[in-house]
N, C-alpha and C positions, 0 to 999 in steps of 0.2 A: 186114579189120583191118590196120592199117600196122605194119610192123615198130618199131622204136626202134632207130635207126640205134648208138648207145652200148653199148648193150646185148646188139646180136649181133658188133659186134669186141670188144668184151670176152669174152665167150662164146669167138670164133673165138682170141684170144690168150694164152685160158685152158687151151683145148684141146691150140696150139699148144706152150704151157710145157711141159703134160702128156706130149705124144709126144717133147721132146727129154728130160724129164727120167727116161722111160722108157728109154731109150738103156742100154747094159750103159756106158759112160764113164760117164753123169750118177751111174746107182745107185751103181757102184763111187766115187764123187767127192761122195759129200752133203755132205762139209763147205764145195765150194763152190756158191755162191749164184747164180742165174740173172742177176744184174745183173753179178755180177764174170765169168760166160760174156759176157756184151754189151760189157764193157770192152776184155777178151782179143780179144774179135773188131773192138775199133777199132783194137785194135793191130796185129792181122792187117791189115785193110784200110789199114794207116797205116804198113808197117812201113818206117824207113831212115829216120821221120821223126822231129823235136825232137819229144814232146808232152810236156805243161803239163795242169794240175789244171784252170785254166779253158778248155781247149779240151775234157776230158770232159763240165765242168760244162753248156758249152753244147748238145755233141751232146746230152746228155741230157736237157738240161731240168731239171738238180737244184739244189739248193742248195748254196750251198761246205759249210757244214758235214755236208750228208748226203754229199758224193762225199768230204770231209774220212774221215770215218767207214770208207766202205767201203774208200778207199786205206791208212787205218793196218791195217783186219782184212786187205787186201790183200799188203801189205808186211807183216805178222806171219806170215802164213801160207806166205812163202817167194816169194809170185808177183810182188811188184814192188820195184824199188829205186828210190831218190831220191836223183838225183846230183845235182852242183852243177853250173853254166852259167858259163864261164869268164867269159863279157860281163858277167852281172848276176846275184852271190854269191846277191841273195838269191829267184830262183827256181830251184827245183828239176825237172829232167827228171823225166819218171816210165818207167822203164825195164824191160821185163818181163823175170824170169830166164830162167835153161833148162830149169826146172820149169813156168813160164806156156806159153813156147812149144810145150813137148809138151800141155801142157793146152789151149791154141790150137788146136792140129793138131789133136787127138781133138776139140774142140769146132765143132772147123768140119765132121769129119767126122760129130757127131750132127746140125748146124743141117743142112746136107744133105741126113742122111736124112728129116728132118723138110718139110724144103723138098717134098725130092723126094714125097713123101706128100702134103702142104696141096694140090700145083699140078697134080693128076693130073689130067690130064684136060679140061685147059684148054689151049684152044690158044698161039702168040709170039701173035698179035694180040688174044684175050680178057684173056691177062696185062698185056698192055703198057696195055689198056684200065682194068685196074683197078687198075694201080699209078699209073697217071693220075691215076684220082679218088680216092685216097688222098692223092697230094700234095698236090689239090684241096682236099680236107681240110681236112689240115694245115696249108695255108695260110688259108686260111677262118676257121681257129684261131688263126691269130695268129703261125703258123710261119711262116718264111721259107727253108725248103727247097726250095719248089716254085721260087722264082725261084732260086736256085743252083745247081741239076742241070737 
């Protein structure tokens, strides 16, 4: 019988939510949401840099008005401010506070334990092979990540 390729990284990314969001950070931290963990962590990977609402919009794939959405419960919630850009008034920085970045920290230290749990067991060159054909994917998909890394 042939697997359904959709359906076991679903499965596998479902799993994946499940063991960060068992983390003693995630329990203690319900009120925030696995997307605004994925934000925090562009920021982490991003940090020193200008980011802009449409450079989220694009890593992620969403819509203006859904990353609209999560950045106002974002900035309600204490974790990001929206400065002005002295060049051009009317975009706004998106700037995480010192509440985000401790939330950063611990959430980078659950995606790790999580990481570190998903890739037991797999050797550099087994990983390297199937972070390959996930770019593969994703490009396949219509992504254009594979040609930029």
């Amino acid at each position: 019988m042939r697997k359904n390729l959709g359906y076991e990284l679903k499965t596998v990314a479902r799993m994946m939510k499940q063991c960060i969001d068992n983390t003693d950070f995630m329990k203690s931290n319900a009120q925030m949401t696995g997307m605004q963990g994925w934000v925090l962590g562009y920021f982490t990977h991003h940090d020193g840099e200008d980011i802009f609402q449409r450079d989220l919009e694009t890593e992620f794939r969403v819509r203006r008005s859904t990353m609209t959405q999560l950045l106002n419960t974002m900035e309600s919630g204490g974790l990001i401010e929206r400065t002005e850009v002295s060049s051009d008034r009317r975009l706004k920085k998106i700037v995480p506070t010192p509440l985000a970045r401790e939330y950063m920290r611990r959430s980078e230290e659950a995606i790790n334990e999580a990481e570190a749990k998903i890739t037991q067991g797999f050797s550099k060159e087994e990983l390297d092979t199937f972070y390959s054909f996930l770019e593969r994917c994703k490009y396949n998909l219509g992504g254009d990540s594979a040609q930029k890394e």
